[in-house]
N, C-alpha and C positions, 0 to 999 in steps of 0.2 A: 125454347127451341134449342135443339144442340146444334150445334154449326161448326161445318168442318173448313177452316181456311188453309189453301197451300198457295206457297209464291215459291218462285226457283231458289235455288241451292246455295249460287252462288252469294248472296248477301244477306245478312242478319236483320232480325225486325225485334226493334229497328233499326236503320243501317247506321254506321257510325260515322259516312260522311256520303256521300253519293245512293240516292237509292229510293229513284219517287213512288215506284211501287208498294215498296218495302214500307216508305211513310205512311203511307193509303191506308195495308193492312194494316201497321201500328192502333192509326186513329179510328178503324173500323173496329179492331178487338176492342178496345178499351171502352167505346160506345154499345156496342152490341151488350157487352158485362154488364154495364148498367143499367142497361133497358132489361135487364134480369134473365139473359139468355148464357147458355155454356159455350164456353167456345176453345175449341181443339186446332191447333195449328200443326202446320208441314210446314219446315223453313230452316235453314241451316241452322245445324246443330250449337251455335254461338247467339240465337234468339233469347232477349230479354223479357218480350212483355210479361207484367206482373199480372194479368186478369185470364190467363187461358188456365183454362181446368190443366191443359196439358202439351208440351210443347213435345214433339214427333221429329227430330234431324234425319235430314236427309243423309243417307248413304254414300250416296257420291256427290261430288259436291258441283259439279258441271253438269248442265244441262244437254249440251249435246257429244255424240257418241252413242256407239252401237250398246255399249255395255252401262254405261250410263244411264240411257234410258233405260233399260230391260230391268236394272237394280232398280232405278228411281219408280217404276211402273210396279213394280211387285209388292214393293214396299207400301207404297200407297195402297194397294190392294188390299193387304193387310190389317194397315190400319183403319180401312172403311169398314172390314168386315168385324174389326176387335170394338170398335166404338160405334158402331152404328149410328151414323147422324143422319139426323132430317133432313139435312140439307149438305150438298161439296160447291161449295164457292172457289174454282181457282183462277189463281192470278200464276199461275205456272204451264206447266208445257200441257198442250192438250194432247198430246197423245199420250201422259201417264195416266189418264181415265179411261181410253180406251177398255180395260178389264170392268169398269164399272158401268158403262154402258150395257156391255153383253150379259152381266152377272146378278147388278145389283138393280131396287127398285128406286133408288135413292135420286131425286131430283139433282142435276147438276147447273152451274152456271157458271160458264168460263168467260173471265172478263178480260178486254183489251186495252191498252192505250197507246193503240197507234191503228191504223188500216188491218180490219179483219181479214185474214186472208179467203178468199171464196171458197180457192180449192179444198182447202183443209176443214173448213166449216160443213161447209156444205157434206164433205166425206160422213163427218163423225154425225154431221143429224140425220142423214139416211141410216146410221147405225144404231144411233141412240135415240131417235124417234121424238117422242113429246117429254123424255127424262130431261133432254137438254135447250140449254137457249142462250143466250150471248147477251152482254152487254159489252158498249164503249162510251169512252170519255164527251163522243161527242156524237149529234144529232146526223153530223154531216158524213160522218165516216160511214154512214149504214144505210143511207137514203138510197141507196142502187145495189142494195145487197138480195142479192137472188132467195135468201130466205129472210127476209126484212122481217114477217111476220114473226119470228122466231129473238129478232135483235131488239133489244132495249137501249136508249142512250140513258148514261148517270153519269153527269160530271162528276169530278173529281174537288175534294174539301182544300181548304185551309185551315191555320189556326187564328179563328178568329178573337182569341180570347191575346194572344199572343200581337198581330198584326190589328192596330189600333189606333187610333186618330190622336196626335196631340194639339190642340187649340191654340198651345202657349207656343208654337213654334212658328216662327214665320214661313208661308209658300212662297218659294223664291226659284224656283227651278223646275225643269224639265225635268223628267225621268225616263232613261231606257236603261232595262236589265234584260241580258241574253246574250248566247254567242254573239260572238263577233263577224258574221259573216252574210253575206250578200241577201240570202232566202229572211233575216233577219229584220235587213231593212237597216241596219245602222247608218248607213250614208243618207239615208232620207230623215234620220230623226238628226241628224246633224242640220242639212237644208232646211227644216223646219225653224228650229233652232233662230238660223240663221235669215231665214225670213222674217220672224216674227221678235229677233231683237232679245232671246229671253236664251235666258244660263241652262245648257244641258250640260248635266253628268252622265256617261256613259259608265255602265258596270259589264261584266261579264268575264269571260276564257275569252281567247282566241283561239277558234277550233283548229285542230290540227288539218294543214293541206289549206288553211285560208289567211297563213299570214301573208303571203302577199294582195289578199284584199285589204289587209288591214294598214302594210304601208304603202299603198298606193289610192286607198279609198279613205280612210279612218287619220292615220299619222299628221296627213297635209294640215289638217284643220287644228291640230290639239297644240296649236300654239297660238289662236285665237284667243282672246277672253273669252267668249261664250261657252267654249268647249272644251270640259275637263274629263280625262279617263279614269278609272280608279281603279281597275284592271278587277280580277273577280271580291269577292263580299261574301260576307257571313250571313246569318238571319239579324245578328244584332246591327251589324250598318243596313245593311239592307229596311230594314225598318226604319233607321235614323233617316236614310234620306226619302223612301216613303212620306216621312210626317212634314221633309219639307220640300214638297212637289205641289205645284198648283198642277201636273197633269202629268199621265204614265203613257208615251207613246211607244204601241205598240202595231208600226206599218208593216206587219211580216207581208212575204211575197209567195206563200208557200201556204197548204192547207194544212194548219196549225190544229192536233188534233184537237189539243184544249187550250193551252200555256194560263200555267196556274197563277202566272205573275199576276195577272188579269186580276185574277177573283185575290191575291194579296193586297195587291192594289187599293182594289174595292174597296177590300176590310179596311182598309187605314182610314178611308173616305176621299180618298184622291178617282176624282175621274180618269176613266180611259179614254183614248182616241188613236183608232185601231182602223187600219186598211180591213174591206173588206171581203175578207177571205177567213176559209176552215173555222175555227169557232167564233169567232169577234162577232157577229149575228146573234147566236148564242150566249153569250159571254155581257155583251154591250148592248145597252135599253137608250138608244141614242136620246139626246136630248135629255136623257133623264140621271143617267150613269155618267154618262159620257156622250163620245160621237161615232159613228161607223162612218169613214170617209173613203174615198174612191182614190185617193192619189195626194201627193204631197202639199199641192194647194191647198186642199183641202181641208189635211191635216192642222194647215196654219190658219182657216179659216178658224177653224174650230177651238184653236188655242184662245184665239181674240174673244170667243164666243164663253170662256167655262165660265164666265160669273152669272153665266143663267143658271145653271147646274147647283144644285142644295147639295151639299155636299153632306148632312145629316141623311138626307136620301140617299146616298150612293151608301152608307158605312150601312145602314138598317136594311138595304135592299140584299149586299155582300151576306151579312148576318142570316136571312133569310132564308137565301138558294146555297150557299157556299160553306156553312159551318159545317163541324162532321158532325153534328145533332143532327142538321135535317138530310144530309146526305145519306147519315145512316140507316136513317127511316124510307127513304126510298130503298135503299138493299130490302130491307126488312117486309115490306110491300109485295116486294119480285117476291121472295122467297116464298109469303104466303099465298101468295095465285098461282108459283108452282105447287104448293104443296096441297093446292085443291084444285091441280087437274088443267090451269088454264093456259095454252100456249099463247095466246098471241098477250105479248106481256105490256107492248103500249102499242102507242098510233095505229 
């Protein structure tokens, strides 16, 4: 299959520090390669991957503007028509497809990770008919979408081979990683903490416009024992304190469209225990993975409760749903029930 991937302008794939998209596509090229498919990228002109027959730089390097897009739209244009692919995967602005809609026969799939917007969706599949169809990161963002029948949810992968359980490490601690801010939940995974007597590490930024969440909600406590900050982490601590977590709470208060922590989590074999909201349903196989709890009690009930949890079961189940092997197999699915005609692409 040839396969045409474009994500916006502004960051490199893969990106060189910030850039979850841009990872996505990373681990989607280099999977597709080796399931023996060609793969052509659109992505600024500073992209590395090794496996694309052919890397395409964007023109302008901003995605929005008058002239921006009209470059970025043409351009693409171009290269649908010089390379003809089977398939246009974008992770980029859906109005530089608009010319391929009216012109070409080419199935497209424009993917989201965050809230589809109705308006805009809806616009281009009155134009672009049964060529187009949507995917998002999560089940919940598309359950009330006025062309549902047209939207697919695909979680988003980890590197499982990377994020990995070590035995020899003792679980001694709590885990939260994420901004530091209210929709977050950081003052509840502190409480938790704090009910249940057990050591949390907080990681993260503090978003800008919420440090005074952080010394009036966060600061008070971090002279507790329990509670230590470590301010933001790399992938390599990040994983070190992973390996020694008896549990990854994740209480956000906000419809979370996926948070990947989750499915990193997983990989190591640390259970989650996650407020019920936006993916943690999705994401969390309670009692099995983890817990899906209602509120902070909960939360702590559920602490007292992980030595029910097999924690070989959480690292094989992660492996399972969340590698980019089998994530990329689900692209790969969509692609061929578009490319034989079928719109209603699940549920």
């Amino acid at each position: 299959m040839r396969i045409l991937l474009t994500v916006d302008p502004e960051i490199p794939v893969p990106p060189t520090n910030y850039g979850g998209i841009e990872r996505i596509v990373d681990g989607l090229i280099t999977a597709f390669q080796k399931q023996g498919h060609e793969v052509y990228l659109v992505a600024h002109p500073n992209s590395k991957n090794k496996d694309i027959v052919k890397l395409f730089g964007w023109p302008k390097l901003h995605s929005r503007g008058v002239i921006n897009v009209l470059k970025n739209t043409q351009y693409l244009t171009k290269i649908v028509n010089e390379i003809k692919p089977d398939i246009i995967h974008s992770f980029s602005r859906l109005l530089y497809l608009y010319p391929s809609f009216l012109f070409a026969k080419i199935p497209v799939i424009q993917s989201y990770q965050r809230e589809i917007s109705k308006k805009s969706s809806v616009m281009a599949s009155k134009i672009a008919g049964k060529k187009l169809s949507f995917t998002s990161c999560g089940e919940h963002m598309i359950k009330t979408h006025p062309i549902r029948h047209k939207c697919s949810a695909i979680h988003n992968f980890t590197n499982t081979n990377f994020f990995v359980p070590n035995n020899e490490v003792k679980k001694e601690i709590l885990f939260f990683l994420g901004r530091i801010e209210n929709v977050k939940g950081t003052k509840e995974a502190i409480e938790v903490a704090l009910m249940t007597q057990e050591k949390l590490v907080i990681a993260g930024n503090i978003s800008s416009g919420f440090e005074d969440y952080f010394e009036s909600s966060i600061k008070p406590f971090l002279d507790h024992p329990l509670i230590s900050y470590v301010g933001p982490i790399n992938d390599d601590k990040k994983l070190r304190f992973f390996q020694k977590s008896k549990a990854f709470l994740f209480p956000i208060k906000w419809e979370e469209p996926f948070g990947i922590v989750m499915a990193e989590a997983l990989s190591c074999g640390v259970p989650v225990i996650g407020f019920n909201r936006g993916s943690v349903p999705e994401v969390v196989k309670s009692e099995v993975n983890g817990f899906i709890v209602e509120d902070v009690k909960g939360m702590a009930d559920a602490v007292n409760r992980l030595n029910e949890i097999n924690l070989e079961t959480v690292r094989m189940d992660a492996v399972q749903r969340f590698s980019v092997e089998s994530i990329s197999l689900e692209y790969i699915r969509l692609y061929e029930q578009k490319l034989h005609g079928s719109t209603k692409v699940n549920g």
